[in-house]
Steps between C-alpha positions, in 0.01 A plus 500: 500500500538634821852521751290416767410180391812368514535593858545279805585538885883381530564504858900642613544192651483272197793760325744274483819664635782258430546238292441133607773284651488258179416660202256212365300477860301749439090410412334491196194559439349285235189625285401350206245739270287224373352384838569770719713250699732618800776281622797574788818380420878592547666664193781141483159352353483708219723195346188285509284753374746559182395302215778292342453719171491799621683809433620681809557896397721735765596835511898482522532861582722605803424770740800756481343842624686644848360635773707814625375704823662841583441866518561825282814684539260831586301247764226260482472132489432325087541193402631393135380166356742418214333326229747500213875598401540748202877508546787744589333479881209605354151335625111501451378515821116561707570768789279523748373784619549594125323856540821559709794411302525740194742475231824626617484365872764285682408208709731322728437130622745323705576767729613706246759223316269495199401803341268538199316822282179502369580607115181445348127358523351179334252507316302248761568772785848396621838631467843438280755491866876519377657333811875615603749406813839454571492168471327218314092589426387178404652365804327748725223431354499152553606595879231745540226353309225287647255284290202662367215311670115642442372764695298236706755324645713722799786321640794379238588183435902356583510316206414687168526165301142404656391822282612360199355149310787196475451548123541873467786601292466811268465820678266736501255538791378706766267195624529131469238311304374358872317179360872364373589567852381136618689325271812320619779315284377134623140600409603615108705199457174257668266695262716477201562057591115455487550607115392874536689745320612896580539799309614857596340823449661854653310762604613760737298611788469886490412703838201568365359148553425633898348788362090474572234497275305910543238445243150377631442359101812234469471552168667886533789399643804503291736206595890580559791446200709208574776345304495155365630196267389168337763309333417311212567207700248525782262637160584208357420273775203654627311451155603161438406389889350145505326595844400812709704850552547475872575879516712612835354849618316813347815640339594163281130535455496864327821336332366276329157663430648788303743297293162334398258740460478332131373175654881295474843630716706723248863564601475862671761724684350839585219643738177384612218713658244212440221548772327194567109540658192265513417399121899519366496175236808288641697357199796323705426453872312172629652497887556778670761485801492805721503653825188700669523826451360829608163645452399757229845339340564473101648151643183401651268645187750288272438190731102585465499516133660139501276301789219737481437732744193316724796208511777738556330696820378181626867324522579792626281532747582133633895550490434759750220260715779301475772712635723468155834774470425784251745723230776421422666247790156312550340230340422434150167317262497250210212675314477198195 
């Protein structure tokens, strides 16, 4: 299984830099797997394509990580992405240019109010940064930070909120799941009156998700740790489903798929690296709901393995005949 089958010309253009006015405007593509059939639509519709039976499954996870730009005390610009708090102004943190920024350095970021030492490295390549000023870190922080959008999109955004799905609540993430992203309060509440039900998974994005794929055999590449749960109540509800698991993104996706590697859901709290190429035996998901994603992507190799590649390339290949947004604030598919 090659990387360069999974490969596709994404012009700049379609990059999607902002997110849409109205969050449930944006298109959907519709494919269905059985016939091959392509439809246009806008993403309100996905009501009617929602069967009353159906279980809806999101990724609750909230996007927390912080942006910080600044320099060295000895000179130099770096940037520190803050993924998660260890306590006693202590952080886990990405630092880029990382070869630069050995343990023991000081970094300053708001002109110098906010101070910070490298103590130690991770054992993913990042640092341990104890943070220190005369007056409140967590508030500098919050002054200084900037959301953490991907690497692909280069002007910020003035309202982080838009970065963030209506439903996300339990922090965790350097990147929101960007399917859930579509989803407005109105829509749930229209999904969940035609009889459909929802359930919650969490899994937190790592950085690593906008990491590409090296190896030319897909099959070498060893997929990223992330950190996930199941409740017993979404396990529950998933296994007893009268009608289809309308799954929301890739990352509810691996979710779900690891907890039921056994063939049913089983309550799980832990990490996943599940991998998921051409051949992978689906136990849970029936719809997929996603956005379009890069080429030579473990997103778009997961969304392969579900619609089949030929399919997958081919949608693919219209969205962009079509002039469809890509990543993460473009459009999205119903894959059923």
């Amino acid at each position: 299984m090659r990387l360069s089958d999974f490969d596709y010309r994404l012009p700049p253009e379609l990059i999607a830099q902002e997110p849409i006015a109205e969050r449930d405007t944006s298109r959907l593509l519709a494919l269905r797997r059985s016939t091959g059939e392509i439809e246009h639509r806008r993403f309100r519709d996905i009501v009617e394509l929602i069967r009353p039976d159906d279980l809806v499954v999101l990724n609750d996870t909230r996007v927390t990580a912080t942006r910080l730009k600044g320099s060295k005390r000895t000179g130099g610009r770096v940037e520190a992405l803050l993924l998660c708090r260890l306590g006693g102004g202590r952080y886990e943190a990405m630092v880029k240019p990382g070869r630069r920024v050995d343990v023991g350095a000081e970094l300053l970021f708001g002109d110098g109010a906010l101070a910070a030492r490298a103590l130690e490295r991770t054992e993913n390549g990042g640092r341990v940064l104890e943070f220190e000023s005369e007056e409140d870190c967590d508030d500098l922080i919050g002054r200084f930070g900037e959301v953490p959008l991907p690497p692909y999109i280069h002007r910020p955004i003035s309202d982080g909120e838009r970065y963030q799905t209506v439903y996300a609540r339990r922090a965790g993430s350097a990147a929101a799941p960007t399917a859930g992203l579509h989803f407005t309060p109105e829509l749930i509440g229209k999904i969940r009156a035609k009889g459909a039900r929802t359930a919650f998974v969490t899994l937190h994005v790592g950085i690593s998700t906008f990491r590409p794929v090296r190896c030319e055999n897909v099959l070498d590449h060893e997929m990223h740790t992330e950190t996930m749960s199941v409740s017993r109540e979404t396990a529950d509800a998933i296994n007893s489903r009268k009608g289809r698991a309308v799954v929301v993104g890739t990352t509810t996706a691996r979710a779900l798929e690891s907890a039921a590697l056994g063939g049913r859901v089983e309550p799980t709290r832990g990490e996943t690296k599940l991998f998921i190429t051409p051949g992978f035996r689906f136990n849970v998901v029936d719809v997929l709901v996603t956005n379009f994603h890069m080429p030579k992507s473990t997103l778009l190799i997961l969304v392969s393995a579900f619609a089949g590649r030929d399919l997958t390339m081919r949608a693919y290949a219209e969205a962009v005949r079509e002039g469809y947004r890509f990543l993460s604030f473009g459009d999205a598919m119903f894959i059923e």
